[in-house]
Backbone atoms as SQL, in Angstrom:
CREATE TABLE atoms (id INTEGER PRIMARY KEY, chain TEXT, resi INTEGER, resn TEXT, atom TEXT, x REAL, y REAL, z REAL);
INSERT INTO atoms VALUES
  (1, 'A', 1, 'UNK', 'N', 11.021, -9.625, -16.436),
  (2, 'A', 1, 'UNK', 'CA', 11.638, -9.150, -15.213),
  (3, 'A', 1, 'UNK', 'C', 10.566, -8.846, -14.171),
  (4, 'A', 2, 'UNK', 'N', 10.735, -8.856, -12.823),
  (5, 'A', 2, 'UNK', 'CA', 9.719, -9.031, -11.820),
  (6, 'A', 2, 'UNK', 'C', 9.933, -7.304, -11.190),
  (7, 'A', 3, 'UNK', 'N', 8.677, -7.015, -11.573),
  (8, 'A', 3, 'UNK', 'CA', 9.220, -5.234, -10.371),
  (9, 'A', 3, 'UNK', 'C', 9.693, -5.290, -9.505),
  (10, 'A', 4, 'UNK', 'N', 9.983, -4.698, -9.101),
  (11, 'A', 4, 'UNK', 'CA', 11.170, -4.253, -8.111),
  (12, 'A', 4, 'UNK', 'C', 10.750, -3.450, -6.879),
  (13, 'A', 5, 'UNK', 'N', 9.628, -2.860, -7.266),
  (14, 'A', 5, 'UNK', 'CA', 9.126, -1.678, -6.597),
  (15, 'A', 5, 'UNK', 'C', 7.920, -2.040, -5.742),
  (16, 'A', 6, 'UNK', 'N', 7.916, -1.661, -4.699),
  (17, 'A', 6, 'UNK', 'CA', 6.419, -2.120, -3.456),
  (18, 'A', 6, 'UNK', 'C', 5.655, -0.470, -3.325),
  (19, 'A', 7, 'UNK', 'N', 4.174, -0.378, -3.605),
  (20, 'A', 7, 'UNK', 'CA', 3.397, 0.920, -2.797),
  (21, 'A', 7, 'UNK', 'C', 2.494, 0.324, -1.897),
  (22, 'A', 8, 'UNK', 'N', 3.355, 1.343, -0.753),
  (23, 'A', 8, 'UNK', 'CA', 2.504, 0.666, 0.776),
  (24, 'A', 8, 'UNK', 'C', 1.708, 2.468, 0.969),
  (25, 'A', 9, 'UNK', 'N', 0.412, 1.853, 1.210),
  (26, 'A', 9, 'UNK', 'CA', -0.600, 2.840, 1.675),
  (27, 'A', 9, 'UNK', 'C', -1.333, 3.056, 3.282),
  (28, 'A', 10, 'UNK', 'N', -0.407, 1.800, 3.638),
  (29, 'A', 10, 'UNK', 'CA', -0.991, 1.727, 5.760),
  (30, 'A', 10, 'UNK', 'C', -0.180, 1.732, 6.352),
  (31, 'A', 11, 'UNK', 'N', -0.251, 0.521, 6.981),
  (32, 'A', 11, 'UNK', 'CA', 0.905, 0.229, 8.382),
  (33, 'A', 11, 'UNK', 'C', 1.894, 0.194, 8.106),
  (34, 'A', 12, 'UNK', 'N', 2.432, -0.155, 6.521),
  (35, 'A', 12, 'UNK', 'CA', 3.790, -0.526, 6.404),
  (36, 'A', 12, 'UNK', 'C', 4.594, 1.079, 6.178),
  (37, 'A', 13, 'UNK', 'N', 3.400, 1.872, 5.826),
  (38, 'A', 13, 'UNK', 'CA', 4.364, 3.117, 5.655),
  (39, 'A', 13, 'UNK', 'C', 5.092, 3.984, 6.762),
  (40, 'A', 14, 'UNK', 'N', 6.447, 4.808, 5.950),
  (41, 'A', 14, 'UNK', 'CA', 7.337, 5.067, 7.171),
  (42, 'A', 14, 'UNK', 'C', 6.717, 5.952, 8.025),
  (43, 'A', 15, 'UNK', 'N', 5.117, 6.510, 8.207),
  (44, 'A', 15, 'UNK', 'CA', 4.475, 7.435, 9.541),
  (45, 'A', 15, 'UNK', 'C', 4.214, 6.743, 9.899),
  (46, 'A', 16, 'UNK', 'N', 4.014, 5.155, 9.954),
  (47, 'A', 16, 'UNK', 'CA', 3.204, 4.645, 10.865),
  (48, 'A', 16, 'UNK', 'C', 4.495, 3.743, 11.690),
  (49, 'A', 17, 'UNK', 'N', 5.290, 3.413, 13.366),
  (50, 'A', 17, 'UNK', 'CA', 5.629, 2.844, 13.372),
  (51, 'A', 17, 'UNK', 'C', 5.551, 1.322, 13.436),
  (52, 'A', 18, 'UNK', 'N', 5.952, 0.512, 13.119),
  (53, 'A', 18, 'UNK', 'CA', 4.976, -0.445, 13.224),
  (54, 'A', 18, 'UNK', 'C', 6.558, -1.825, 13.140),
  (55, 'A', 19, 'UNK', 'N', 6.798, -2.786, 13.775),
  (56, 'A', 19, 'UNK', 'CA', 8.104, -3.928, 13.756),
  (57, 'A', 19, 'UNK', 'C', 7.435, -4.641, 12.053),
  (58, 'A', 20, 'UNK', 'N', 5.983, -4.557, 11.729),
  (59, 'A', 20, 'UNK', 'CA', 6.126, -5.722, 10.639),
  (60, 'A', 20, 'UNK', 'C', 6.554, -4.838, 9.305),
  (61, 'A', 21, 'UNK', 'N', 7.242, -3.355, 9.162),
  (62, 'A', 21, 'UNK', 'CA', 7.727, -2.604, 8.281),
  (63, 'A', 21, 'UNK', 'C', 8.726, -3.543, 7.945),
  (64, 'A', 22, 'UNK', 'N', 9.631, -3.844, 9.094),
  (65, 'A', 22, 'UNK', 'CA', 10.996, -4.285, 8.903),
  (66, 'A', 22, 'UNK', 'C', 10.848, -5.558, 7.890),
  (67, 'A', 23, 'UNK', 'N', 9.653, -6.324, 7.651),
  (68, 'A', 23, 'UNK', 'CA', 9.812, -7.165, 6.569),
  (69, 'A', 23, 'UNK', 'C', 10.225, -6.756, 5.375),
  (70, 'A', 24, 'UNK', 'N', 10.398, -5.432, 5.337),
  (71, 'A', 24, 'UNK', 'CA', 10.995, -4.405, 3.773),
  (72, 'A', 24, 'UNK', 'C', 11.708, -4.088, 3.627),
  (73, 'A', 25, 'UNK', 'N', 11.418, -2.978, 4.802),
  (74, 'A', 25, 'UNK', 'CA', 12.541, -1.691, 4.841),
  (75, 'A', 25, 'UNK', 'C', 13.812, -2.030, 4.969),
  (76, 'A', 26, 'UNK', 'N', 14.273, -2.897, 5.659),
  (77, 'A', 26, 'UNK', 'CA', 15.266, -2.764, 5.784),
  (78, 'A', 26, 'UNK', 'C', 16.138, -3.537, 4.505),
  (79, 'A', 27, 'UNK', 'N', 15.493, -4.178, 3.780),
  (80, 'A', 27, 'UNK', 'CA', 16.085, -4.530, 2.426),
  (81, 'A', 27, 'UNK', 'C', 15.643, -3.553, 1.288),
  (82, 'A', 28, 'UNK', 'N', 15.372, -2.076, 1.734),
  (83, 'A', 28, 'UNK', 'CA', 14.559, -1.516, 0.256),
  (84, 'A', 28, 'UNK', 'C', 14.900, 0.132, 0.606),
  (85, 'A', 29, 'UNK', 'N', 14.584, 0.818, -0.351),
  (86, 'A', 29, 'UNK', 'CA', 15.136, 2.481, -0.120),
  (87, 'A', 29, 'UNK', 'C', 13.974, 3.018, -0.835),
  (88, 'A', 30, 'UNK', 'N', 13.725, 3.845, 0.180),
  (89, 'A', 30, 'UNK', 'CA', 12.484, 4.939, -0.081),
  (90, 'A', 30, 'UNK', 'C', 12.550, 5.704, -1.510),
  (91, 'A', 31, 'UNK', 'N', 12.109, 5.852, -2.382),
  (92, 'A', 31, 'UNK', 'CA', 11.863, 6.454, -3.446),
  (93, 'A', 31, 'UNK', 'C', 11.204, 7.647, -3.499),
  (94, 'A', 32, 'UNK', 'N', 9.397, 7.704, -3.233),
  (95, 'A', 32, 'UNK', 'CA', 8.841, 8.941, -3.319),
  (96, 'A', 32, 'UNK', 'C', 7.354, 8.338, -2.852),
  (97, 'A', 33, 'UNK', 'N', 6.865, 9.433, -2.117),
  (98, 'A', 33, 'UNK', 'CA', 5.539, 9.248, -1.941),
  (99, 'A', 33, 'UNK', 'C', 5.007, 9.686, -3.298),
  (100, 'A', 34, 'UNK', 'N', 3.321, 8.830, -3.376),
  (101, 'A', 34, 'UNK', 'CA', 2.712, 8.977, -4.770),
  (102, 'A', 34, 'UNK', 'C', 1.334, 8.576, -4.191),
  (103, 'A', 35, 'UNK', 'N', 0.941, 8.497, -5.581),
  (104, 'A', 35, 'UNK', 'CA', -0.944, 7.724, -5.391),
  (105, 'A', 35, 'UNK', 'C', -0.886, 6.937, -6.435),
  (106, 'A', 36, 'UNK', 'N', -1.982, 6.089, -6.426),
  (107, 'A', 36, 'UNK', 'CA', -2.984, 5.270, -6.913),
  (108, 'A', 36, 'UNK', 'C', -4.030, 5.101, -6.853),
  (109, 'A', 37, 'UNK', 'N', -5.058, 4.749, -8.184),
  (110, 'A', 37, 'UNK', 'CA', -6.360, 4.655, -8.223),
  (111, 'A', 37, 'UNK', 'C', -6.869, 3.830, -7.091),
  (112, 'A', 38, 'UNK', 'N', -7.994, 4.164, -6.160),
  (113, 'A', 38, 'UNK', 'CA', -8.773, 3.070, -5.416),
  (114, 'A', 38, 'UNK', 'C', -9.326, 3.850, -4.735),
  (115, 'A', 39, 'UNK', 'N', -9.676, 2.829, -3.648),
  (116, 'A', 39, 'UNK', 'CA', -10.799, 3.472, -2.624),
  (117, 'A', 39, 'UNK', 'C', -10.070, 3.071, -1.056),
  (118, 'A', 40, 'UNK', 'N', -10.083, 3.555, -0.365),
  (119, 'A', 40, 'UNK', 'CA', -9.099, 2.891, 1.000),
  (120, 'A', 40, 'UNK', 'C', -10.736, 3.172, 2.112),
  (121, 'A', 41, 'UNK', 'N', -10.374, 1.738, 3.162),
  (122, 'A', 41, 'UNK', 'CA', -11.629, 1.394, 3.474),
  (123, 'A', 41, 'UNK', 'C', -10.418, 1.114, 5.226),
  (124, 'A', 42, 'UNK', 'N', -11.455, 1.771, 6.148),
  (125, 'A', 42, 'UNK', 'CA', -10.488, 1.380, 7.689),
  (126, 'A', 42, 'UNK', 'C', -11.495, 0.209, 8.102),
  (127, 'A', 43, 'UNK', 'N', -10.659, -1.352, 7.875),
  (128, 'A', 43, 'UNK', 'CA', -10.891, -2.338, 8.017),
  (129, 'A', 43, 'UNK', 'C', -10.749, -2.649, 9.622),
  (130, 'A', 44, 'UNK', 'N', -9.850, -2.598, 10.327),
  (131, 'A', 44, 'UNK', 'CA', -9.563, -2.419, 12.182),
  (132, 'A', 44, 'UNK', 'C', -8.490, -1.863, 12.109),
  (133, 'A', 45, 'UNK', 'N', -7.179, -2.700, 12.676),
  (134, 'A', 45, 'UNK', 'CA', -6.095, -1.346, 13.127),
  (135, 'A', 45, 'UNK', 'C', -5.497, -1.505, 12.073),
  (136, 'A', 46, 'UNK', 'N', -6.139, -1.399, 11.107),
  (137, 'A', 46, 'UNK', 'CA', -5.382, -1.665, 9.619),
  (138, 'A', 46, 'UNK', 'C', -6.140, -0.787, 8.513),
  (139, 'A', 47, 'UNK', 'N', -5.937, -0.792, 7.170),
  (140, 'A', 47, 'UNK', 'CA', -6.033, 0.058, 6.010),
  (141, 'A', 47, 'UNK', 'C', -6.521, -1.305, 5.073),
  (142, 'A', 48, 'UNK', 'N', -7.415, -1.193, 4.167),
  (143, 'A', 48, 'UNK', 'CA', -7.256, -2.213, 3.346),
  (144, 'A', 48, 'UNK', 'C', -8.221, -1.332, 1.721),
  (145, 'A', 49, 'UNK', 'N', -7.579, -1.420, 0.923),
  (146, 'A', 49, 'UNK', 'CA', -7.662, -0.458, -0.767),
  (147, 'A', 49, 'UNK', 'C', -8.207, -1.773, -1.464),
  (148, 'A', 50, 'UNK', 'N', -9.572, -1.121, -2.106),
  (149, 'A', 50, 'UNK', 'CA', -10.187, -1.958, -2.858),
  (150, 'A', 50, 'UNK', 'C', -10.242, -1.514, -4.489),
  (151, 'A', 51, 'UNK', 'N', -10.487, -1.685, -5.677),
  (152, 'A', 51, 'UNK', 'CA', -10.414, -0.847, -6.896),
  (153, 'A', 51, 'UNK', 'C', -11.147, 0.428, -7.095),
  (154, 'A', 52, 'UNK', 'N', -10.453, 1.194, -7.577),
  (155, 'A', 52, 'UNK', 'CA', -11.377, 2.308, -7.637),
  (156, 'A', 52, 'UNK', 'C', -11.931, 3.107, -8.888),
  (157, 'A', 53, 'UNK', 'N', -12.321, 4.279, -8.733),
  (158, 'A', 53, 'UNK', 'CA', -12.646, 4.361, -10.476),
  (159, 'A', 53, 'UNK', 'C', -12.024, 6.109, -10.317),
  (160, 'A', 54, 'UNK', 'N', -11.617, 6.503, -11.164),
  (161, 'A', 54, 'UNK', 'CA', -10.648, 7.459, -12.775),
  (162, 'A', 54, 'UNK', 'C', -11.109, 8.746, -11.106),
  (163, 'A', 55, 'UNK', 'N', -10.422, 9.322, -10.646),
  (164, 'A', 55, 'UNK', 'CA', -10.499, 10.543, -9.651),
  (165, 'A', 55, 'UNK', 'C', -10.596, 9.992, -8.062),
  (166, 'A', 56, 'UNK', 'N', -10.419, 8.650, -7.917),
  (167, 'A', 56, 'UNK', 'CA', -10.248, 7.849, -6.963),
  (168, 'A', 56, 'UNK', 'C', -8.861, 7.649, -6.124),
  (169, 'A', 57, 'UNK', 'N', -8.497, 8.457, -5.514),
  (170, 'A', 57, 'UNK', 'CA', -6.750, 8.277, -4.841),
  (171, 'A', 57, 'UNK', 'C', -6.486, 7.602, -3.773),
  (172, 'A', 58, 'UNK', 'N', -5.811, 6.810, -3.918),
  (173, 'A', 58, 'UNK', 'CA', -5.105, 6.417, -2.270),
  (174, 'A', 58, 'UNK', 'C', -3.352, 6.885, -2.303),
  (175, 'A', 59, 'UNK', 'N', -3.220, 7.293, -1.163),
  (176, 'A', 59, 'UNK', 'CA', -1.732, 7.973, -1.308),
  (177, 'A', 59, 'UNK', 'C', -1.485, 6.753, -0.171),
  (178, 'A', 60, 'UNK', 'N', 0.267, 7.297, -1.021),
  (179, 'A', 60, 'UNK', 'CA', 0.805, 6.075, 0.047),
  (180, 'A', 60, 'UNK', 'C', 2.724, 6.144, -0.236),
  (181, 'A', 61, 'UNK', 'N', 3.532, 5.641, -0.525),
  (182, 'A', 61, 'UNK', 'CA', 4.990, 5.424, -0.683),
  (183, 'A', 61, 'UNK', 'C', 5.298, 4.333, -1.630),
  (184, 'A', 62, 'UNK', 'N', 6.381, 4.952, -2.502),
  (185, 'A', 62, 'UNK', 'CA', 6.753, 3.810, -3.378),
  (186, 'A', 62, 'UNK', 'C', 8.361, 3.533, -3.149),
  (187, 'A', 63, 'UNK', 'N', 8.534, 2.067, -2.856),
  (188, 'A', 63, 'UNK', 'CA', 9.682, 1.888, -2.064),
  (189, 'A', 63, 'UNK', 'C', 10.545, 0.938, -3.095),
  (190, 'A', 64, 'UNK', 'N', 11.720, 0.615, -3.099),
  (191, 'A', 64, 'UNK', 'CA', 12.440, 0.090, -4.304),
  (192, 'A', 64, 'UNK', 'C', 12.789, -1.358, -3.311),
  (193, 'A', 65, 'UNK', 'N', 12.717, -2.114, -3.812),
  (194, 'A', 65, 'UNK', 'CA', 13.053, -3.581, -3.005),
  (195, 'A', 65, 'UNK', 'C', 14.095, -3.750, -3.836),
  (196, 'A', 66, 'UNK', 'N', 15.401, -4.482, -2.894),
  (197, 'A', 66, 'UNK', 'CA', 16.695, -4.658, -2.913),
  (198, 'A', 66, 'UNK', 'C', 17.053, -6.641, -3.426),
  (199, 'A', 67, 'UNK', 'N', 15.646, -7.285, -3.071),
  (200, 'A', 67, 'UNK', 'CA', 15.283, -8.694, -2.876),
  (201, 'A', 67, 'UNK', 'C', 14.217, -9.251, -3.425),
  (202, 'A', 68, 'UNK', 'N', 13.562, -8.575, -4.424),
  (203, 'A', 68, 'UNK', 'CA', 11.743, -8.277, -4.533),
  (204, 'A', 68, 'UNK', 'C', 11.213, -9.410, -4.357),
  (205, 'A', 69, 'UNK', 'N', 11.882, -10.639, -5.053),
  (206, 'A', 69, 'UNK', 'CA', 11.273, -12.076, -5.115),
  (207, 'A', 69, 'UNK', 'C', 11.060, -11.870, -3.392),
  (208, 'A', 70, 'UNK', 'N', 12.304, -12.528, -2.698),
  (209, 'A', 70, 'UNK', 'CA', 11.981, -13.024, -1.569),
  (210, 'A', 70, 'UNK', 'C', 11.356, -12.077, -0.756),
  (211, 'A', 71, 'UNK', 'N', 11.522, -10.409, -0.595),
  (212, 'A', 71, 'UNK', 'CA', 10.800, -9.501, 0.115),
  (213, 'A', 71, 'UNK', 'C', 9.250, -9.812, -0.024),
  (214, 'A', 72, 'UNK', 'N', 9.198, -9.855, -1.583),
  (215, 'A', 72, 'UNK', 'CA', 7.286, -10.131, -1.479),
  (216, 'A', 72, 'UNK', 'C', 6.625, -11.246, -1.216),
  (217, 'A', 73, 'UNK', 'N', 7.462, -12.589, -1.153),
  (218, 'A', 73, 'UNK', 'CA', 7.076, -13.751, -0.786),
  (219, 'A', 73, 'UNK', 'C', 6.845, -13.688, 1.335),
  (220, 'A', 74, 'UNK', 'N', 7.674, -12.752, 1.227),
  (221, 'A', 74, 'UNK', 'CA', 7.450, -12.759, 3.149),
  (222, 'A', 74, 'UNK', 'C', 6.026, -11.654, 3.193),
  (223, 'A', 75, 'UNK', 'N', 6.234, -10.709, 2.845),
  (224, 'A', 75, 'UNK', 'CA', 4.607, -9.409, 2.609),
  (225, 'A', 75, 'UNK', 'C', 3.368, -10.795, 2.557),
  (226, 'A', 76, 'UNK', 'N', 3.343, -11.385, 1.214),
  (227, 'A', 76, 'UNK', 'CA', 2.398, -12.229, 0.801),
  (228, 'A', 76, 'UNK', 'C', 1.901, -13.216, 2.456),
  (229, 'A', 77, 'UNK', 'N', 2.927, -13.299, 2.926),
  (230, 'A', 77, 'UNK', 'CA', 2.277, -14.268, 4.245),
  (231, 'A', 77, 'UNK', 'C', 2.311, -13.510, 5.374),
  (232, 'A', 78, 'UNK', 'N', 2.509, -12.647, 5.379),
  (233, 'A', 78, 'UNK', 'CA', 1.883, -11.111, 6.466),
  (234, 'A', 78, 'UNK', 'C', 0.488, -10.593, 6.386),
  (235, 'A', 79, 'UNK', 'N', 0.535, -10.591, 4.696),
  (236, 'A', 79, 'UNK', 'CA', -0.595, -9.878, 4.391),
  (237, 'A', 79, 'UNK', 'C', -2.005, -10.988, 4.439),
  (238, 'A', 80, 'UNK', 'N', -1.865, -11.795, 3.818),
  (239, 'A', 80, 'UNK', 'CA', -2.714, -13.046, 4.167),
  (240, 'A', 80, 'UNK', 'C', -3.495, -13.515, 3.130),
  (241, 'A', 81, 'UNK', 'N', -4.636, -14.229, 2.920),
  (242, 'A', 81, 'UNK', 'CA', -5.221, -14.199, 1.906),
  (243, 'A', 81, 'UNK', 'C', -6.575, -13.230, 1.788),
  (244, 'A', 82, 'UNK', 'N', -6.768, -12.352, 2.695),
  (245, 'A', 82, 'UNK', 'CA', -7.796, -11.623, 2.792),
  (246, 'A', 82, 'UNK', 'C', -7.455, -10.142, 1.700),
  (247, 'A', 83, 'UNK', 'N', -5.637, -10.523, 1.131),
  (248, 'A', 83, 'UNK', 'CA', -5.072, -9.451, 0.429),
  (249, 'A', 83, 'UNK', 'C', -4.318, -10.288, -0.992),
  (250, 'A', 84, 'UNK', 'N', -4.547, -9.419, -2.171),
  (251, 'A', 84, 'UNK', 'CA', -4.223, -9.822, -2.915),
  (252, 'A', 84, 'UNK', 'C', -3.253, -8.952, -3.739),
  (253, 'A', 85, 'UNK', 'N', -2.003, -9.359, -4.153),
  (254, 'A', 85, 'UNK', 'CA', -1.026, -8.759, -4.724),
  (255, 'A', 85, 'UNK', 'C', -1.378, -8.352, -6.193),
  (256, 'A', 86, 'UNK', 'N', -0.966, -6.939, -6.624),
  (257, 'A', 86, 'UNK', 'CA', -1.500, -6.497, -7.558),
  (258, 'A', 86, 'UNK', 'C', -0.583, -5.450, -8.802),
  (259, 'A', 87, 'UNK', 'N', -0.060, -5.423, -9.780),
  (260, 'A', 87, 'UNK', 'CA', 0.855, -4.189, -10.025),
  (261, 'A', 87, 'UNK', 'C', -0.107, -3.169, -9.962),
  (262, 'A', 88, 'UNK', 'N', 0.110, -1.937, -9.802),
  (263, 'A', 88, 'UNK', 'CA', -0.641, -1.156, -10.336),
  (264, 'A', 88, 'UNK', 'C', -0.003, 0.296, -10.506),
  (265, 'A', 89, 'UNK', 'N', -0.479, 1.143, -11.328),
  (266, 'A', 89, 'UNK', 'CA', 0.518, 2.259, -11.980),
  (267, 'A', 89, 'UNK', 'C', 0.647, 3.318, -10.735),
  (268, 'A', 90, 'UNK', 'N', 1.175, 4.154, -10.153),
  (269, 'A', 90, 'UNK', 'CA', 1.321, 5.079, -9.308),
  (270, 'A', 90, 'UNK', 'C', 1.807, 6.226, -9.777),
  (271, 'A', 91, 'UNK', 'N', 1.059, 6.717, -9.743),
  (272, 'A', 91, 'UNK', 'CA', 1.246, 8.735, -9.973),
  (273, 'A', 91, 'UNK', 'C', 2.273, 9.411, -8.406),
  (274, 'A', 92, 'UNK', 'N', 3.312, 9.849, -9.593),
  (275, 'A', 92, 'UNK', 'CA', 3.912, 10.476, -8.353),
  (276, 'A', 92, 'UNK', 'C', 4.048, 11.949, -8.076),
  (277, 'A', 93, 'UNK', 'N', 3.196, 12.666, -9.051),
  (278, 'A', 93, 'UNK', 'CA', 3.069, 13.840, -8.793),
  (279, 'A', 93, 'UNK', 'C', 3.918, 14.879, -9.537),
  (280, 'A', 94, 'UNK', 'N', 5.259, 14.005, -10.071),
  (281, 'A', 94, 'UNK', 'CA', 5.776, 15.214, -10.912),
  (282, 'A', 94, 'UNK', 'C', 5.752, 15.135, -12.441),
  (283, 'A', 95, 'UNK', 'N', 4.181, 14.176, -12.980),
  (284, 'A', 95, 'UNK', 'CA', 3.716, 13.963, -14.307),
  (285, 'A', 95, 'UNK', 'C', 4.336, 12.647, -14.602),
  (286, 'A', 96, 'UNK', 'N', 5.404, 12.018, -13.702),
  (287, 'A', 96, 'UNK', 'CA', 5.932, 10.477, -14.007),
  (288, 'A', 96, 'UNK', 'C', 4.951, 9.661, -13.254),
  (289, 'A', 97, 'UNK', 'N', 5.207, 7.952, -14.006),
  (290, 'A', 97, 'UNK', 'CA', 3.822, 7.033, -13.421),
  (291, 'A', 97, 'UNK', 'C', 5.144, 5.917, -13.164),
  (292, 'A', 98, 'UNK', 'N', 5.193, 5.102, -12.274),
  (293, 'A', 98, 'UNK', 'CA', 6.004, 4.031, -12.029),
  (294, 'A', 98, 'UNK', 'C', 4.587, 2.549, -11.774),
  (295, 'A', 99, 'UNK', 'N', 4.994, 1.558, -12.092),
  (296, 'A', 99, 'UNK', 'CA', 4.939, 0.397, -12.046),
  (297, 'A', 99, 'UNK', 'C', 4.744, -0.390, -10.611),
  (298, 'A', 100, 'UNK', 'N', 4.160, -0.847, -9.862),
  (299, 'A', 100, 'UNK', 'CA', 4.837, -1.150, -8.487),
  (300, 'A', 100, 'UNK', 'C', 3.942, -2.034, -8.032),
  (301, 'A', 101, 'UNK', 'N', 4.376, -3.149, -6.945),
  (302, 'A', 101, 'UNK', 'CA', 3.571, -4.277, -6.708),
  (303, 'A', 101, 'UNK', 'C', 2.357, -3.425, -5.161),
  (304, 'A', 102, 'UNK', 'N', 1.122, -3.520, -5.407),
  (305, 'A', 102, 'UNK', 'CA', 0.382, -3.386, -3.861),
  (306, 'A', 102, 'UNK', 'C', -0.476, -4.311, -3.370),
  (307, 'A', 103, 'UNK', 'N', -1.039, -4.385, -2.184),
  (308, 'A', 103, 'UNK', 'CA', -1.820, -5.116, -2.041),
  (309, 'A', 103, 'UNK', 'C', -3.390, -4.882, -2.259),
  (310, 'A', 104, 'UNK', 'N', -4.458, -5.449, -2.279),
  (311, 'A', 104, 'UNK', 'CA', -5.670, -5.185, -2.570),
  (312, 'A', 104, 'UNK', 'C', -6.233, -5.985, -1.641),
  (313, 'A', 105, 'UNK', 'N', -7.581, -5.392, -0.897),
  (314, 'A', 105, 'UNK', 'CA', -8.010, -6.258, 0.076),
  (315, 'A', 105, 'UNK', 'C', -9.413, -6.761, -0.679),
  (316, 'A', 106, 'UNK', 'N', -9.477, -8.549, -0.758),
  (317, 'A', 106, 'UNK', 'CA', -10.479, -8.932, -0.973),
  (318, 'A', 106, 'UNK', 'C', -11.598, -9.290, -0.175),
  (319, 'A', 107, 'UNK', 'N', -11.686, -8.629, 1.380),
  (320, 'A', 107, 'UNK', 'CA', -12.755, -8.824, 2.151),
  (321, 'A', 107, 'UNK', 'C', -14.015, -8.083, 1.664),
  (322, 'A', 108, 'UNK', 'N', -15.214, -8.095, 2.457),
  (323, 'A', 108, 'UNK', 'CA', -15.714, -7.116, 2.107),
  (324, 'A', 108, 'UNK', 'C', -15.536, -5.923, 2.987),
  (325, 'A', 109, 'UNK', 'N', -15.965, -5.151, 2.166),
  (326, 'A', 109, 'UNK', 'CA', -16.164, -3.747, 3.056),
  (327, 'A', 109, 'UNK', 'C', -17.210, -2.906, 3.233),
  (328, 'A', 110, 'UNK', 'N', -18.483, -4.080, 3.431),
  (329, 'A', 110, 'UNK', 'CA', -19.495, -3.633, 4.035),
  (330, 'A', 110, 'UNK', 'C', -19.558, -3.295, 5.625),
  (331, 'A', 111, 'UNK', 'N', -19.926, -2.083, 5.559),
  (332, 'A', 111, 'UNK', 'CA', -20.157, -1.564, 6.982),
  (333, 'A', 111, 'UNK', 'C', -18.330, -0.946, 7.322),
  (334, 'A', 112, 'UNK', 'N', -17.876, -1.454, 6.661),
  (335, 'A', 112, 'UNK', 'CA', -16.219, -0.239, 6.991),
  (336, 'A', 112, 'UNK', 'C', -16.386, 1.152, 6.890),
  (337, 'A', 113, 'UNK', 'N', -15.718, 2.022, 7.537),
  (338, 'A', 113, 'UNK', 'CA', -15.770, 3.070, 6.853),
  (339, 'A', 113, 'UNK', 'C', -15.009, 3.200, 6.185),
  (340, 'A', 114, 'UNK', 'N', -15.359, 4.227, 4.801),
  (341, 'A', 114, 'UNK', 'CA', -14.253, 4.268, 3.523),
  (342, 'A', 114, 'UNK', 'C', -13.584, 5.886, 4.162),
  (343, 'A', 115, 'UNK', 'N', -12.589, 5.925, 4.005),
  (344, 'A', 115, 'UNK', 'CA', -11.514, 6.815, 4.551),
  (345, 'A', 115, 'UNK', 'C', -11.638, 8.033, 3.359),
  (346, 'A', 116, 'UNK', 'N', -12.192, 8.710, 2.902),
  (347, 'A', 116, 'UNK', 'CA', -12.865, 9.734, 2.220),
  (348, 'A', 116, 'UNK', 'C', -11.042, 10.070, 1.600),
  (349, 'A', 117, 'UNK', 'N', -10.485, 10.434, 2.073),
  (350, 'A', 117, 'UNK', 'CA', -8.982, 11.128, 2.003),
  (351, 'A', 117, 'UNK', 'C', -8.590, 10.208, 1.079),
  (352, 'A', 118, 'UNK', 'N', -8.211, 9.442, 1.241),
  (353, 'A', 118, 'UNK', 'CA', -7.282, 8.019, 0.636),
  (354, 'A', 118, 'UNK', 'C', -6.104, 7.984, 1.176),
  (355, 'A', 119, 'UNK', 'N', -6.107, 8.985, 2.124),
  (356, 'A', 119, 'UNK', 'CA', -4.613, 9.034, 3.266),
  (357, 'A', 119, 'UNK', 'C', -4.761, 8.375, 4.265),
  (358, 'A', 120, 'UNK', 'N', -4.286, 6.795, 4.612),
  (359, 'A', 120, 'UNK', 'CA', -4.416, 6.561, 6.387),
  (360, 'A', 120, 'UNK', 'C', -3.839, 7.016, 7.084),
  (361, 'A', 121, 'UNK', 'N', -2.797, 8.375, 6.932),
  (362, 'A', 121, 'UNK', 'CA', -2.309, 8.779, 7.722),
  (363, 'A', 121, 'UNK', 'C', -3.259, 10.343, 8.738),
  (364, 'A', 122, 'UNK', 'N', -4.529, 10.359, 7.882),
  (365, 'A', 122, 'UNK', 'CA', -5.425, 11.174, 8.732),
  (366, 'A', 122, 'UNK', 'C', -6.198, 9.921, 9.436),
  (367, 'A', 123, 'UNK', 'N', -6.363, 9.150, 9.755),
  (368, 'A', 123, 'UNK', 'CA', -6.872, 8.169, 11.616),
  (369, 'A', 123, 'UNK', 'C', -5.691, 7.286, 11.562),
  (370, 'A', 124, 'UNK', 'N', -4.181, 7.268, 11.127),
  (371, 'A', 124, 'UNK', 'CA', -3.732, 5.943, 11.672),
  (372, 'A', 124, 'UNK', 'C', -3.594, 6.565, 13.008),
  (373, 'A', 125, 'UNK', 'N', -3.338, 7.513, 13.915),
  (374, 'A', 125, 'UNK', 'CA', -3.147, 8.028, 15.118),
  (375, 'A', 125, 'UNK', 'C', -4.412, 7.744, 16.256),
  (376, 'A', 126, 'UNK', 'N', -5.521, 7.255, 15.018),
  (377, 'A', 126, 'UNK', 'CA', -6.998, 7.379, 16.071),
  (378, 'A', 126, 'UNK', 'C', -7.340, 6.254, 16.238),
  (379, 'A', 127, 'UNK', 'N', -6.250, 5.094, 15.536),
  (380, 'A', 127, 'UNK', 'CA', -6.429, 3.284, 15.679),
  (381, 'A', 127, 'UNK', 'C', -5.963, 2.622, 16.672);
C-alpha cells in the first residue's frame, strides 16, 4: 500500500501563504504538526531539508492525502529534481511516530545558511 500521508516543512505549509499549497490541500486534511530527523538549510525563497543525525529536528505538518498517487505525482514536478521524495518517520509529539512521504533536497548546501531552529517558519516572513 502507498502512504497516504505528505510532511511539508516550507512553503507548502499552512503559515506560509503560498497558490502552489493548493497542489494538496485542497485534496488532503490536516492531521498534526510534528518533526523529523534533518537539517533544514534556507536555499532562496524556499526551505530545502537535507539528512540529519539522532537530535536533529525539522518541524513541519503532517497532512493525509485524499489522492496520494496522483497528489504526489503533481508535488514530484513542482518540486523538481533538485528534490527527492523520501518516507521518513515523524514524531508528533504525543510519543506516536507516523510514516509519511517528504521531500529531501539534493543540491548542495554549501554556503546556505542552515536554519539552526528546523522551523522555516522563524525567516519565512524575512524571504
Amino acid at each position: 500500500m502507498t502512504c497516504d500521508r505528505l510532511f511539508v516543512y516550507g512553503t507548502l505549509r499552512a503559515l506560509v501563504p503560498n497558490s502552489k499549497a493548493d497542489l494538496f490541500k485542497a485534496g488532503a486534511s490536516f492531521l498534526k504538526s510534528g518533526r523529523t530527523i534533518g537539517k533544514l538549510f534556507h536555499i532562496s525563497w524556499h526551505p530545502g531539508m537535507t539528512p540529519g543525525d539522532a537530535g536533529e529536528w525539522v518541524i513541519g505538518e503532517v497532512w493525509k492525502l485524499d489522492d496520494a498517487d496522483a497528489t504526489l505525482t503533481r508535488l514530484d514536478e513542482f518540486e523538481g529534481p533538485e528534490f527527492e521524495r523520501i518516507l521518513v518517520n515523524v514524531d508528533m509529539g504525543d510519543g506516536a511516530q507516523l510514516e509519511a512521504w517528504t521531500y529531501f533536497f539534493k543540491g548542495s548546501v554549501e554556503g546556505k545558511p542552515r536554519i539552526e531552529s528546523g522551523d522555516w517558519a522563524d525567516v519565512a516572513g524575512t524571504v
